[in-house]
C-alpha positions in Angstrom: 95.8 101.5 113.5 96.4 104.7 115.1 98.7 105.9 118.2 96.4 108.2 120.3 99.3 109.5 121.8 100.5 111.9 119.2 103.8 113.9 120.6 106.8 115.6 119.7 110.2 114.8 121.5 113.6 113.4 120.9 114.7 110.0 120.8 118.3 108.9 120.8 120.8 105.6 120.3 124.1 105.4 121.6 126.5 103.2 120.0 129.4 101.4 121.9 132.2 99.4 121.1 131.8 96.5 124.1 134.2 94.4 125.3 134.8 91.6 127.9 134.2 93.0 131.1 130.5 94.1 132.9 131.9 97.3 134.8 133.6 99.2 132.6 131.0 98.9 129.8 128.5 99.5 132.2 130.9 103.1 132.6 131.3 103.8 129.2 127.3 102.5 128.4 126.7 105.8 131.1 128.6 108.2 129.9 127.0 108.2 126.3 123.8 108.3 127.9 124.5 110.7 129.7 125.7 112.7 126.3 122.6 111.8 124.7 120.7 113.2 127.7 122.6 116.5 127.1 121.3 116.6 123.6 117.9 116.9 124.7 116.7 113.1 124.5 114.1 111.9 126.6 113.9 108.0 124.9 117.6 106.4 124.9 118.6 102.9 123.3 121.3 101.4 123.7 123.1 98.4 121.5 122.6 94.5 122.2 125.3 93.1 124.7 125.5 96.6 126.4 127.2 94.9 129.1 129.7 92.5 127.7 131.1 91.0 124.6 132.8 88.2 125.7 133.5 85.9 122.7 134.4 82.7 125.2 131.7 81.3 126.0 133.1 79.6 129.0 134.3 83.2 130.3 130.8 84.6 129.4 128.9 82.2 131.4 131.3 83.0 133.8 131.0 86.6 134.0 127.0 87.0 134.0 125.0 87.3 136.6 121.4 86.4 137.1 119.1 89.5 137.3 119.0 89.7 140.6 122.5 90.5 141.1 123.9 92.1 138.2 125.3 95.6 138.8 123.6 96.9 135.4 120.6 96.6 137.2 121.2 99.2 139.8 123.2 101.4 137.8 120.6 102.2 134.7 117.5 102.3 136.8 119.5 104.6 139.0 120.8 106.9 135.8 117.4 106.8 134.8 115.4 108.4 137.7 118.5 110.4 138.1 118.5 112.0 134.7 114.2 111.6 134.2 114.7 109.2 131.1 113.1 106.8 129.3 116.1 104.4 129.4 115.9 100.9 127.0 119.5 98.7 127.6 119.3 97.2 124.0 120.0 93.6 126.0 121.9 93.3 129.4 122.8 89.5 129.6 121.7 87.6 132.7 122.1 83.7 133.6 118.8 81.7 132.7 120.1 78.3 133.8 123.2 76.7 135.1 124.1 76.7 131.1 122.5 79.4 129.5 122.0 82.5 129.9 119.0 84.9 128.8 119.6 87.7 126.0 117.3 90.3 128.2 116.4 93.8 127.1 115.1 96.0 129.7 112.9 99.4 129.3 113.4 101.9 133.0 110.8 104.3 133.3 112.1 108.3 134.5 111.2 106.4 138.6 114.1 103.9 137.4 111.3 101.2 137.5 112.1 98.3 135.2 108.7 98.3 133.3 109.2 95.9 130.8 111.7 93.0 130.1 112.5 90.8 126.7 113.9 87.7 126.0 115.2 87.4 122.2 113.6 85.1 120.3 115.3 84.5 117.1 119.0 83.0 117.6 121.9 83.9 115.3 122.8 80.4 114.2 124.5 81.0 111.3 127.2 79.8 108.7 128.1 83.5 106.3 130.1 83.4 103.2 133.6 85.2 104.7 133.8 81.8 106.9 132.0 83.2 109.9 130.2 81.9 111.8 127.7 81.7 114.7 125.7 79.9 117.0 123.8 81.7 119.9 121.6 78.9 120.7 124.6 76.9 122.3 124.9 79.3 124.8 121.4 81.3 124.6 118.1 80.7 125.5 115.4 81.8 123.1 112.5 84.3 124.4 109.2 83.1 123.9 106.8 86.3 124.2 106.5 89.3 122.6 106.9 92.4 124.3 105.1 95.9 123.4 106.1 98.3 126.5 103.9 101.5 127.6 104.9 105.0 127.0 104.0 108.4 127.3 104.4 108.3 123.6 102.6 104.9 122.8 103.9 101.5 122.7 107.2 100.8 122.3 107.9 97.2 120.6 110.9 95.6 121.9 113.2 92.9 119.6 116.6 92.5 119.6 119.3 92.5 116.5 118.6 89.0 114.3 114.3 89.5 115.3 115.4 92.1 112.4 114.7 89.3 109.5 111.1 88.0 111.0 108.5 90.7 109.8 106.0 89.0 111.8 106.9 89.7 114.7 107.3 93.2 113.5 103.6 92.9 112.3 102.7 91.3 115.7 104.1 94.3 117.6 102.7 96.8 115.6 99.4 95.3 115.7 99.1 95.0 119.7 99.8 99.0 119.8 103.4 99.2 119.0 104.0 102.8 117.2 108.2 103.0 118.1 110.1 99.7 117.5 113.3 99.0 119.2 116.1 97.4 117.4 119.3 97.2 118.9 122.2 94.6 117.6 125.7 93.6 117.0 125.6 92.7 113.5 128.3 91.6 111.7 130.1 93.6 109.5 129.2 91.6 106.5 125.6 91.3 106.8 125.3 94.9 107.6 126.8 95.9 104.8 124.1 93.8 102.7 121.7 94.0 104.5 121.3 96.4 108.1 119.2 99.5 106.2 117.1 97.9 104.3 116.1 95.2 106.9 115.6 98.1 109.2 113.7 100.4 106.7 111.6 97.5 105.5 110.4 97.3 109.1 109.6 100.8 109.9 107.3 100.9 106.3 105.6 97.7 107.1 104.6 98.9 110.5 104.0 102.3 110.0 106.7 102.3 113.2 109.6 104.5 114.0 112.7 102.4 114.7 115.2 102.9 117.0 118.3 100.4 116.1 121.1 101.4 118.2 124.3 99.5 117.5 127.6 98.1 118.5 130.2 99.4 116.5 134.2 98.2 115.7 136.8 95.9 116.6 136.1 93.6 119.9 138.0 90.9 122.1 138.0 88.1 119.7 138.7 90.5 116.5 135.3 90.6 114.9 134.0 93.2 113.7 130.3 94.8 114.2 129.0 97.3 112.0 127.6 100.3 113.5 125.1 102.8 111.6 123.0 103.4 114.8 119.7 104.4 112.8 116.7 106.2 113.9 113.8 106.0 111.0 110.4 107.3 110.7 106.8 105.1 109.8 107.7 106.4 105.9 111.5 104.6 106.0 113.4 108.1 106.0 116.4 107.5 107.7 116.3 110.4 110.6 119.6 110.1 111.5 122.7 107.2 111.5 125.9 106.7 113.4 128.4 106.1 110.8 131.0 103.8 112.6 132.4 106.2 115.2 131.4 105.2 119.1 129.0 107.9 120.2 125.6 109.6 120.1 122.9 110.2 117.6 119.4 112.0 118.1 116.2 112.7 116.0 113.0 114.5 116.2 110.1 111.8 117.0 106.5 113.1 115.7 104.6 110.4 116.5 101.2 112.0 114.1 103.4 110.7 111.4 102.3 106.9 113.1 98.6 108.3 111.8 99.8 109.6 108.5 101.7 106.4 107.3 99.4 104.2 108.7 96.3 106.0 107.0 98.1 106.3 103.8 98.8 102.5 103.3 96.3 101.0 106.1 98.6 97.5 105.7 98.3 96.4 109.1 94.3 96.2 108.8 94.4 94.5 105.2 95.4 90.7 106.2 93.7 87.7 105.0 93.7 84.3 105.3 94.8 81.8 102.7 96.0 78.4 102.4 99.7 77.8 102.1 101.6 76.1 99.1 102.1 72.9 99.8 106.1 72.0 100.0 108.0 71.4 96.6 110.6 68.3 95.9 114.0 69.3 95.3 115.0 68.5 91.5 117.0 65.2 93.0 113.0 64.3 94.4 114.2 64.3 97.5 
């Protein structure tokens, strides 16, 4: 597959440090894009939770909105026609049901038109080695369609954070048009040590994609810790930039030709074939 749409221009991801409360990270989510503007960027990510990090889930429920009236809402499309930006808020948490809310990313076009919207689909139910652990499907519900968003530089593939681990929906992306993936998480500072780059550089190779991961970073409310390492990383997995740990801005250089050049090199997303799956093997107990 090729991206018709061949450009040059400059992508950035801000990286935050959210806490509990919707206003003033909406504040500080404007300010950094606003930085990131003034570095030349025309394509700005921002981290999952953008708008809160509330680790009560009581509170949490509490504190969202649905769409329709949360005060993200106005404020990015408004930065965005203001500053003539393509402007992606990594997710912006909105109430789904009386119970659950939906982890939503949304995509503003330069008008400040929301042009594309995701739910995430893959919940972070999990039990890690330090002790912690997680379960976003108590409080989340999961997205259930993929999302590849237009732009003047080709389609822009939208997951969110633990979506990092299922290549196929990478694939699925890539192959509905998808030449710049979106990333954005709050991983935990364990699995991004083991794990964050080369989940993120796996995807970029097998898509032939650029990603754009942009990341919450340091301490929050309830004392855990995110990683950070905002990356931006071309089709060939060169990292073209990465945060570190410090709250801020990074930017890189998108050529989207280099879509063309890794995807004619290793063609990978036109080479599957069917085959018939192993059939399921008893545990040594025979269970």
């Amino acid at each position: 597959m090729t991206d018709s749409k061949a450009a040059v221009f400059t992508a950035a991801c801000v990286q935050m440090n959210s806490q509990r409360d919707v206003a003033p990270n909406i504040a500080a989510a404007s300010d950094l894009i606003r930085a990131a503007h003034a570095q030349g960027a025309r394509l700005i990510v921002t981290p999952e939770n953008t708008t809160i990090l509330e680790p009560d889930k009581k509170a949490a429920l509490a504190k969202t909105p649905v769409e329709e009236e949360h005060p993200g809402l106005p404020a990015f499309s408004n930065l965005a026609k203001e500053l003539g930006i393509w402007l992606v808020i990594g997710s912006m948490p909105v109430r789904a049901e009386p119970t659950r809310i939906a982890n939503r990313q949304f995509v503003f076009n330069p008008q400040g038109q929301v042009v594309a919207r995701y739910d995430k689909i893959h919940m972070f139910d999990v039990d890690l080695p330090t002790g912690e652990s997680h379960r976003e499907s108590a409080q989340v519900r999961p997205g259930v369609e993929a999302v590849v968003a237009d732009t003047p530089w080709g389609g822009l593939g939208l997951t969110i954070c633990y979506d990092v681990r299922f290549a196929y929906l990478h694939r699925a992306l890539a192959q509905a048009g998808a030449s710049l993936l979106t990333g954005p998480a709050a991983f935990t500072v364990p699995t991004g040590e083991a794990h964050w780059h080369v989940l993120l550089r796996a995807r970029a190779i097998e898509t032939g994609c650029f990603m754009l991961a942009a990341a919450q970073t340091g301490i929050h409310a309830d004392g855990r810790g995110t990683y950070g390492h905002s990356l931006i990383i071309d089709p060939w997995g060169k990292v073209l930039a990465d945060a570190g740990t410090d709250i801020g801005v990074v930017t890189a250089e998108i050529d989207t030709a280099l879509v063309t050049k890794a995807r004619y090199a290793v063609p990978a997303l036109t080479h599957d074939r069917s085959f018939t799956k192993p059939q399921p093997r008893l545990s040594a107990a025979g269970e």
